[in-house]
C-alpha positions in Angstrom: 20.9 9.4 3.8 18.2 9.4 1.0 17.3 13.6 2.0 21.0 14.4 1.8 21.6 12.9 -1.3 18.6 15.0 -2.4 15.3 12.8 -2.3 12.1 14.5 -1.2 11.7 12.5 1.6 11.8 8.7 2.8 8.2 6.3 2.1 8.9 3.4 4.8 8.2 -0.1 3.0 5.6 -1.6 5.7 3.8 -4.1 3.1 3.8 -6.7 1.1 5.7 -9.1 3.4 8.7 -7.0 4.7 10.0 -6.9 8.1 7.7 -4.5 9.5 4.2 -5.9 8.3 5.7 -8.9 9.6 5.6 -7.8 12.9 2.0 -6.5 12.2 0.5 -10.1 11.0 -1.4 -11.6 13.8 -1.0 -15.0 12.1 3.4 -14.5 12.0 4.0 -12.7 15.0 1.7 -14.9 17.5 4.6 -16.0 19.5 6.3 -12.6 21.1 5.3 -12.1 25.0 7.4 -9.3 25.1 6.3 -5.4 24.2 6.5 -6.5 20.4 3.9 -8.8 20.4 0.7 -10.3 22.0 -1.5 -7.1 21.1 -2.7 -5.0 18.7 -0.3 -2.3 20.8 2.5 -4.1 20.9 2.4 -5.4 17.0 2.3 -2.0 16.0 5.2 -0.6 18.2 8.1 -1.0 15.9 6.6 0.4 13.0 5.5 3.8 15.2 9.3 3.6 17.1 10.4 3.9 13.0 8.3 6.4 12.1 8.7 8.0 14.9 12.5 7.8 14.6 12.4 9.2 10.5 10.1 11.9 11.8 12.5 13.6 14.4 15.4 12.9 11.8 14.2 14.6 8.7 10.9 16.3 9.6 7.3 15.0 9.4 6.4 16.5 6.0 9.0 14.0 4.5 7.7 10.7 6.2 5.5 8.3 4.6 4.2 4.8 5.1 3.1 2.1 2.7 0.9 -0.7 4.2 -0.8 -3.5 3.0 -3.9 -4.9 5.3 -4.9 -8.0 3.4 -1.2 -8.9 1.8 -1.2 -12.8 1.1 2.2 -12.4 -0.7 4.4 -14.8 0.3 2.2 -17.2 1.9 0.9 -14.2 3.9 -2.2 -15.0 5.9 -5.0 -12.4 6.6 -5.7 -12.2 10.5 -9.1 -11.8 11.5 -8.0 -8.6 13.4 -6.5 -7.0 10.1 -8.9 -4.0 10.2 -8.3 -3.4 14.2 -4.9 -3.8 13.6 -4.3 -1.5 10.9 -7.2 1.0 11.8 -4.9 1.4 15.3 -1.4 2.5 13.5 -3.7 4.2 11.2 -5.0 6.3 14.2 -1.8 6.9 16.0 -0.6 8.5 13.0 -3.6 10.6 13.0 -2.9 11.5 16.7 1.1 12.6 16.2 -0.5 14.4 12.6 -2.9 16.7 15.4 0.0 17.0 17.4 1.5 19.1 14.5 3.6 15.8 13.1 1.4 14.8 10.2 2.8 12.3 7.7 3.0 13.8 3.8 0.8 11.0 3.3 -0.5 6.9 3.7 -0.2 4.5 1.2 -2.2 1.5 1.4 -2.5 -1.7 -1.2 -5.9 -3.2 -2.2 -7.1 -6.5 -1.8 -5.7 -9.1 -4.7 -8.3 -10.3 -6.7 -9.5 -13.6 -5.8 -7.8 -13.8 -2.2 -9.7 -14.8 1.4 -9.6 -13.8 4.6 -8.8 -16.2 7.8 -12.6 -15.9 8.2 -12.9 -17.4 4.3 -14.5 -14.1 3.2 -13.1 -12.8 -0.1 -10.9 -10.0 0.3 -12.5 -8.6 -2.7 -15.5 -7.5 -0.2 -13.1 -5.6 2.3 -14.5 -2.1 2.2 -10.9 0.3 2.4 -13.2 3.4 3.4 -12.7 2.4 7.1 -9.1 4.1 6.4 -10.4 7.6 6.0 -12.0 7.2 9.4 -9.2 7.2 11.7 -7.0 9.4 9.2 -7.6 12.5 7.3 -4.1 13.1 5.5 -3.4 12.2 2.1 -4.2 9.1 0.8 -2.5 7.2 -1.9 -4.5 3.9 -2.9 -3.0 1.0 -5.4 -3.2 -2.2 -6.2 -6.2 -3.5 -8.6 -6.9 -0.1 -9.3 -8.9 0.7 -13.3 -9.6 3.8 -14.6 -13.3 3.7 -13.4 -12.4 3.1 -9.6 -9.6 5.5 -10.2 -12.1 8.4 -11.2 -14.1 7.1 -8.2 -11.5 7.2 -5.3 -10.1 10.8 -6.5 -13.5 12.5 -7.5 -15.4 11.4 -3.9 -12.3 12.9 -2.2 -9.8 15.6 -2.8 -7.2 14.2 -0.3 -7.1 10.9 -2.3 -4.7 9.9 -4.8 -4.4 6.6 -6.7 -1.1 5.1 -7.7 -0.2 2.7 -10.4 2.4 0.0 -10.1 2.3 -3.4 -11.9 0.3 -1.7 -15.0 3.1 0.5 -16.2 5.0 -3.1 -17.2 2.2 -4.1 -19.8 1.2 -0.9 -20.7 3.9 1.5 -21.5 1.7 4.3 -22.3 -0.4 3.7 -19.8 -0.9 7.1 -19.2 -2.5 7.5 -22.7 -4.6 4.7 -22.0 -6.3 5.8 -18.9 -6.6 9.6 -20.6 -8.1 8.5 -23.4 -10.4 5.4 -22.0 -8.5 2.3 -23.9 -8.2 -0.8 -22.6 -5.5 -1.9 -20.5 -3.3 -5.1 -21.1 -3.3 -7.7 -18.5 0.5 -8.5 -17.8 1.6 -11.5 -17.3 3.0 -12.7 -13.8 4.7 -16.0 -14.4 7.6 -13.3 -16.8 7.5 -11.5 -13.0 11.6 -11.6 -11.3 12.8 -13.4 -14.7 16.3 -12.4 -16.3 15.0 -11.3 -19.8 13.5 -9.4 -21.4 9.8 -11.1 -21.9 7.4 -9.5 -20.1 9.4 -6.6 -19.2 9.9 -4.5 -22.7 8.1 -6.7 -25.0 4.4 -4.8 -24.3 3.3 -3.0 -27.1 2.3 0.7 -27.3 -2.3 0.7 -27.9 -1.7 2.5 -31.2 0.3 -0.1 -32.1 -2.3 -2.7 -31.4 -5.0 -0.9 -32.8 -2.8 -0.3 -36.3 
C-alpha cells in the first residue's frame, strides 16, 4: 500500500520494543518450543518470513529494516546473546543481498546512555562495528549520535550514514548547528507523548540564544 500511494519504499519497524524485536529478545521470547522460538534461528524467523515477504512484493531495493540490539525501552532487557542474535539476521540479509536481493539499506539504534547489559556491562562499551562484519550494504546509524561521532561513522566509511531523530525536537535548526559546530540543546524527556505544546515547539532557534 505505502509504494502505490507513492512512497519510495517500506523501512520495517523491528526496534524499540515492537512486535518483531519482541520475538528477537532472548529475555521475552524464552518460552516458544515451536519454530519461533528456543534459538537464535528460530527468534529470527519472523522478521526474515517479513522481509522476505516485502521483498517479493515490492522489490528488494525498496526494503529496509530498523533494529535496535541493546533496546531497554519499555522495560526491555538486553540478552546476553544480543550480538549473536543480531549479527545472525544481520548475515542472512547479507546472504539474500549476494543472492542479488540486497536491502536499500540497515538501520540500527545505539546504545542509550547509561544502560546495562544482562551481564551488568554498560551498554555504552558495546562496540556497533561488529555490524559491518556480517553486512556490507548501507548503513544508517542513530541514536546518541553528536556531530563529532557523526564525522567519525561517515568519514571511516562511505557506505555509512547517520540519522537524527530525538534532536530535531530541541533543536529546530539542527541542521545549522551541526554545519556550523554550535552546541546542541538537550531536550527534555519527561515533555516526551504529552498533549501540548512544551517541549515540542517551545525550543528556540541558536541565533536566538546567542542574541
Amino acid at each position: 500500500n505505502a509504494v502505490e500511494a507513492g512512497a519510495d519504499g517500506v523501512e520495517i519497524h523491528a526496534a524499540n520494543g515492537m512486535l518483531l524485536e519482541q520475538f528477537l529478545n532472548e529475555t521475552l521470547n524464552d518460552k516458544r518450543t515451536d519454530e519461533y522460538g528456543g534459538s537464535i534461528e528460530n527468534r529470527a524467523r519472523f522478521l526474515l518470513e517479513v522481509i522476505d515477504g516485502l521483498i517479493e512484493a515490492v522489490g528488494a531495493g525498496r526494503v529496509a529494516v530498523r533494529l535496535s540490539p541493546f533496546n531497554t525501552y519499555g522495560g526491555m532487557t538486553v540478552g546476553r546473546l544480543a550480538v549473536a542474535q543480531y549479527a545472525y539476521v544481520i548475515s542472512e540479509l547479507q546472504k539474500r543481498a549476494d543472492a542479488g536481493k540486497e536491502l536499500a539499506y540497515i538501520h540500527t539504534m545505539e546504545a542509550e546512555k547509561g544502560t546495562k547489559h544482562a551481564s551488568g556491562k554498560s551498554l555504552m562499551e558495546e562496540n556497533m562495528e561488529w555490524v559491518r562484519t556480517v553486512w556490507s550494504g548501507v548503513w544508517i546509524r542513530n541514536n546518541n549520535i553528536d556531530r563529532e561521532t557523526a564525522l567519525k561513522f561517515t568519514l571511516q566509511d562511505p557506505k555509512v550514514v547517520v540519522s537524527f531523530g530525538r534532536g530535531f525536537i530541541s533543536n529546530p535548526d539542527l541542521v545549522d548547528r551541526l554545519e556550523n559546530d554550535w552546541p546542541l540543546t538537550e531536550s527534555d524527556h519527561n515533555t516526551y507523548y504529552t498533549k501540548d505544546e512544551k517541549g515540542f515547539i517551545d525550543y528556540p532557534f541558536y541565533e536566538a540564544v546567542k542574541a
